[in-house]
C-alpha positions in Angstrom: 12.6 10.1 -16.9 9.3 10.1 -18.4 10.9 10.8 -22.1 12.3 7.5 -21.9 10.1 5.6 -21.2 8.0 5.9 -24.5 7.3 2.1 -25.4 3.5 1.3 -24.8 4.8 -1.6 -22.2 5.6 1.4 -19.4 2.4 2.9 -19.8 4.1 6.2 -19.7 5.4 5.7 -16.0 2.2 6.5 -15.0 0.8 3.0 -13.3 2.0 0.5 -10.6 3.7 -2.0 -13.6 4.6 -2.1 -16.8 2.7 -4.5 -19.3 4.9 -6.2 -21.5 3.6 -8.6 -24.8 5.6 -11.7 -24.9 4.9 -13.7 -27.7 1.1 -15.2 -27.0 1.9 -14.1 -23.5 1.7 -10.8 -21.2 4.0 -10.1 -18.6 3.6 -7.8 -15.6 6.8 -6.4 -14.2 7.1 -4.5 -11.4 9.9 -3.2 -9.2 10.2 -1.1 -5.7 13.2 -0.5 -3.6 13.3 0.1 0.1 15.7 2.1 2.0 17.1 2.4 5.5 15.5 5.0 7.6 13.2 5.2 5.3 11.2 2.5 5.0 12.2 0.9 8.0 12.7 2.3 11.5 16.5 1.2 13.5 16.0 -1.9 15.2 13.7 -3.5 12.6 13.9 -7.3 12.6 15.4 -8.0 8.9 13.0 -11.2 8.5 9.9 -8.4 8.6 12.5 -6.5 6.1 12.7 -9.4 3.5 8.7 -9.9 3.9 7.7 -6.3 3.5 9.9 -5.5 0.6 8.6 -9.1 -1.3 5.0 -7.8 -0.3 4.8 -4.7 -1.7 5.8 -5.6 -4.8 3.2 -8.2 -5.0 1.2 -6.2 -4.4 1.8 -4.0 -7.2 0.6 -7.5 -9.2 -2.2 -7.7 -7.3 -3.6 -4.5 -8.7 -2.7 -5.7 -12.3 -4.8 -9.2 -11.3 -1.7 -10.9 -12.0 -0.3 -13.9 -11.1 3.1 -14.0 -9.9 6.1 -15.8 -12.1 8.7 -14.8 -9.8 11.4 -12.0 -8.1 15.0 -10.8 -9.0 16.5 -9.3 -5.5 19.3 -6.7 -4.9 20.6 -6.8 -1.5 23.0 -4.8 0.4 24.7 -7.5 2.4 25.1 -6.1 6.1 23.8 -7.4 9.6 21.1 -9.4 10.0 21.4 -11.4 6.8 20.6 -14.5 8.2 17.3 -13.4 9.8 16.5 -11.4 6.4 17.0 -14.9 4.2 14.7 -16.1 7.1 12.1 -13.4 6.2 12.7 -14.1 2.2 12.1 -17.7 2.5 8.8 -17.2 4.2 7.0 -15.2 2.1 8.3 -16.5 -1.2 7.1 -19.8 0.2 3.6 -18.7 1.3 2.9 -17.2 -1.7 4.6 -19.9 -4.1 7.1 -17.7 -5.5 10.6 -18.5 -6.7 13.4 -16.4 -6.5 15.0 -16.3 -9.9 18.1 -14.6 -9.5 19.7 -10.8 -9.0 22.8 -9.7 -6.6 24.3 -8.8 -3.9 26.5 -6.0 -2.9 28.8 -4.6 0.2 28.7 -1.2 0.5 29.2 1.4 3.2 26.3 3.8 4.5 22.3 3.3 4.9 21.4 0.1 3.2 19.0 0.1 -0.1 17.2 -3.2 -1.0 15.7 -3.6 -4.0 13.0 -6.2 -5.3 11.7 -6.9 -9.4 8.6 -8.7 -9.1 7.4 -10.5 -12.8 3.7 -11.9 -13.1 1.6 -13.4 -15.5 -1.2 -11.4 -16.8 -4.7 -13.6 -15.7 -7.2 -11.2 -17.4 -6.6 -9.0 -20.3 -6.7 -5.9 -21.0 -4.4 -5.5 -17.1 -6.2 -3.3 -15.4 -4.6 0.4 -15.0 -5.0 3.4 -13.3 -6.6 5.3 -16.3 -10.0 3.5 -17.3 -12.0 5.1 -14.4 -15.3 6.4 -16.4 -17.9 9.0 -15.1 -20.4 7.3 -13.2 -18.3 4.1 -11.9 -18.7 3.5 -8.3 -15.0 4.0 -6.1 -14.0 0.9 -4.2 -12.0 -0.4 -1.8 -11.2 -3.9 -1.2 -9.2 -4.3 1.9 -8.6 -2.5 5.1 -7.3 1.4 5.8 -5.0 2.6 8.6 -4.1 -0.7 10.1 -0.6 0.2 9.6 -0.3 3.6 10.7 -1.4 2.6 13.8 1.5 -0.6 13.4 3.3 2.4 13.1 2.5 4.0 16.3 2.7 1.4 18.5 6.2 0.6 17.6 6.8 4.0 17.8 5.8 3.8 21.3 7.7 1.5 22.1 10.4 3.2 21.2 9.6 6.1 23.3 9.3 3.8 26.5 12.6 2.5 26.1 14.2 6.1 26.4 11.5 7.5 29.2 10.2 4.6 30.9 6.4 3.5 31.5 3.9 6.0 31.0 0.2 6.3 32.4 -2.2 5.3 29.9 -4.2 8.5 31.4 -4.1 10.8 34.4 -3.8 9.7 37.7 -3.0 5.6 35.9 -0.3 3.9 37.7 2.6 3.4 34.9 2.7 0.3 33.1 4.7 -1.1 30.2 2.7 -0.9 27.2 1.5 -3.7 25.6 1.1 -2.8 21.7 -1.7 -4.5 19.5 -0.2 -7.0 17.8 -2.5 -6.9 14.7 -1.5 -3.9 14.2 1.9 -4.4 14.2 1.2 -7.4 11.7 -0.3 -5.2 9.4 2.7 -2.7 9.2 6.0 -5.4 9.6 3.9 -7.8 7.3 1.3 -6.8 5.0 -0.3 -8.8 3.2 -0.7 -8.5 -0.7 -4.5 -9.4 -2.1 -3.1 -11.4 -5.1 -6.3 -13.8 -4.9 -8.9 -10.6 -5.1 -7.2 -8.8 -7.5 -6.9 -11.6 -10.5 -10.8 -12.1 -9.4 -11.5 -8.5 -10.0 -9.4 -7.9 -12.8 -12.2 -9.0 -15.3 -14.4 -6.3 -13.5 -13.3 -3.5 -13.0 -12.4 -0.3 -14.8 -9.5 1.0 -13.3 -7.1 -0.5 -9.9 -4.2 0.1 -8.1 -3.0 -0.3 -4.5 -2.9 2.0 -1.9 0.4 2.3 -0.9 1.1 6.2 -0.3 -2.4 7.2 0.9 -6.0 6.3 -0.1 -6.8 10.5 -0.7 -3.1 10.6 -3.0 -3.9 7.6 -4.8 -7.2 8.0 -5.3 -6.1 11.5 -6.7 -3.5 9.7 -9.1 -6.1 7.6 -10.6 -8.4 10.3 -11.2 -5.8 12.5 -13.1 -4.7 9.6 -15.5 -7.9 8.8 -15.6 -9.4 12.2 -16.3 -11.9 12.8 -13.8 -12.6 12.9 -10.4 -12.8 10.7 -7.5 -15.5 11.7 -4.8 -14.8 10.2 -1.6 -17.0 9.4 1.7 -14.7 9.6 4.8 -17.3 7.6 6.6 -17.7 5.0 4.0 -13.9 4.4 4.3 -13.1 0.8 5.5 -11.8 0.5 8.8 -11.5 -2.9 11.3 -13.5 -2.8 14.2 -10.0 -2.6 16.4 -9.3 0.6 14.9 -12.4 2.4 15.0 -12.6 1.6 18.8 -8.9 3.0 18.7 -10.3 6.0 16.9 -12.9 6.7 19.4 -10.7 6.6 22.5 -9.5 10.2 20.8 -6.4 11.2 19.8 -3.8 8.6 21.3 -2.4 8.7 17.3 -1.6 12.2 17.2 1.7 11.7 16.9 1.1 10.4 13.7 -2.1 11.7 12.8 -0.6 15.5 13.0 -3.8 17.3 14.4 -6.2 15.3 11.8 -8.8 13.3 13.9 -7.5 9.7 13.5 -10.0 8.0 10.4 -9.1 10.9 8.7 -5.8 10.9 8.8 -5.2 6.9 8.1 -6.3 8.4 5.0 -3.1 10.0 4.0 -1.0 7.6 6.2 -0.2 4.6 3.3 0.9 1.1 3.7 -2.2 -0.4 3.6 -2.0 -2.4 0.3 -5.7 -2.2 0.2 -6.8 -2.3 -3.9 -8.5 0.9 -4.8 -11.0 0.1 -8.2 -13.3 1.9 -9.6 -16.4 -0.7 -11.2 -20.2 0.3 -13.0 -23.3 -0.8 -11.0 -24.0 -3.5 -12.7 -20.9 -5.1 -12.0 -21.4 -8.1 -9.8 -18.0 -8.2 -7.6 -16.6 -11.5 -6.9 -15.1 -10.4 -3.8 -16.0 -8.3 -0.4 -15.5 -4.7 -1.0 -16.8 -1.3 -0.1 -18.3 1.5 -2.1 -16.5 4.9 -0.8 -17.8 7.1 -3.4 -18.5 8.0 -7.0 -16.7 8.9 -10.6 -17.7 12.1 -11.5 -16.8 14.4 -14.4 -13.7 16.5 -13.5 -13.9 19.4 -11.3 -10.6 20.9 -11.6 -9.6 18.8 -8.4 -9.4 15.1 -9.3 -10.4 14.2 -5.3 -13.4 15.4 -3.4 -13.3 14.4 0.3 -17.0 14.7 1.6 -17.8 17.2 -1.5 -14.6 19.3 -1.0 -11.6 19.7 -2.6 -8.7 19.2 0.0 -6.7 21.6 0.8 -3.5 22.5 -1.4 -2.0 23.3 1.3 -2.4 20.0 3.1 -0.4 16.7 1.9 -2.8 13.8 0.9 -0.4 11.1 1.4 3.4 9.9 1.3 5.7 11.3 -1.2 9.4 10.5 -1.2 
């Protein structure tokens, strides 16, 4: 795939967007696809379909400090369209973005939905992955792990419907569970930082989103970039919701596979937080928080608390 894409504009398939020069102008183009089973779990409303498949893709903009122009959807037609159009309307309208055009299709199986997101470049030269330089300071502006544990809790929820109640703890009488609804917010409807990212465009060295994992992200901008990306676990961003969650112990283990919970929101994904990487004397226009350092490359591109990771141990989503 790579071998075709050999025009400057696809930055050799290895960032969030491809850059395209218009004329005086520069385009940002974008596009991600979601699938059933996948991407969504059975049951899912389809108006929390339409919004999360619109918001990834913006934020794919986001990390390219763009401004959006507007979308092209393909959509499998099926059950729940109604509710999906719903879901379309109200996060093309919060966000001030028109649909444009693209198609629809019937077809038989798992659906696949499919969004092109184009933006208007606010700051030139768009940021990419690749500018991160030895020294920089590693950022993140945004939140991590709110929506693994979305994930959980409508996983839960799940569970209960097949086995009942359960007690909280031992010896609890058994009570319907009553999931955090922030949480589930941040998973059904995440919200892309378009705002923060056209504000930090100007300053930063090199950004993306964190879509697949903060520790497999943050190792994809240290290969293109060259170097590598020293992380603080502690210095991670977390809401004060989840680090009480976290604390509670290991009521995520389901999803957090053994990995003591902070850690493994890590490798989780769907945060749509912006990693960046920035010098000192950059003076950031927007809240952010310094998880580590740019250092020379080590022959890993990530260091989690000084140590390479573990080959042997996935840092993050991969289809």
């Amino acid at each position: 795939m790579k071998a075709l894409a050999d025009t400057p504009a696809a930055r050799g398939l290895e960032d969030d967007a491809a850059v395209l020069e218009v004329g005086g102008e520069t385009l940002v183009l974008t596009h991600d696809a979601m699938a059933e089973g996948t991407h969504w779990i059975p049951g899912t409303d389809p108006f929390d379909i339409a919004w999360k498949l619109v918001a990834t893709n913006l934020s794919d903009l986001a990390a390219k400090g763009a401004q959006p122009v507007g979308v092209l959807l393909s959509h499998t037609l099926g059950e729940g369209d109604e509710r999906f159009i719903e879901g379309l309307s109200a996060i093309l309208g919060e966000y001030e973005v028109p649909l444009l055009g693209g198609d629809t299709v019937a077809a038989k199986g798992p659906r696949t939905l499919g969004l092109t997101a184009i933006g208007r470049a606010t700051h030139t030269p768009v940021p990419s992955r690749s500018g991160a330089q030895v020294g920089d300071g590693v950022y993140v502006c945004g939140l991590i792990g709110e929506a693994m544990a979305g994930h959980h809790e409508l996983q839960r929820l799940e569970r209960e419907k097949e086995t009942g109640p359960q007690p909280e703890f031992a010896g609890d009488i058994p009570r319907p569970y009553v999931p955090d609804p922030l949480f589930v917010e941040a998973f059904l409807r995440p919200r892309p930082l378009l705002e923060e990212g056209q504000r930090l465009a100007p300053h930063v060295t090199a950004m993306m989103d964190v879509s697949d994992g903060l520790f497999l992200d943050a190792s994809r901008m240290a290969k293109a970039s060259g170097v590598t990306l020293s992380i603080e676990v502690d210095a991670v961003p977390h809401s004060d919701r989840f680090r009480e969650r976290a604390a509670q112990g290991n009521q995520l283990d389901v999803m957090s596979k053994g990995w003591p919970m902070r850690m493994a929101a890590c490798r989780w994904g769907d945060d749509y937080a912006l990693l960046f990487t920035a010098p000192d004397k950059a003076r950031l226009p927007v809240e952010a928080n310094l998880i580590g350092r740019v250092t020379k490359g080590t022959g890993s591109p990530l260091l989690v608390d000084g140590k390479p990771p573990r080959e042997d141990t996935p840092l993050g989503y991969q289809h």
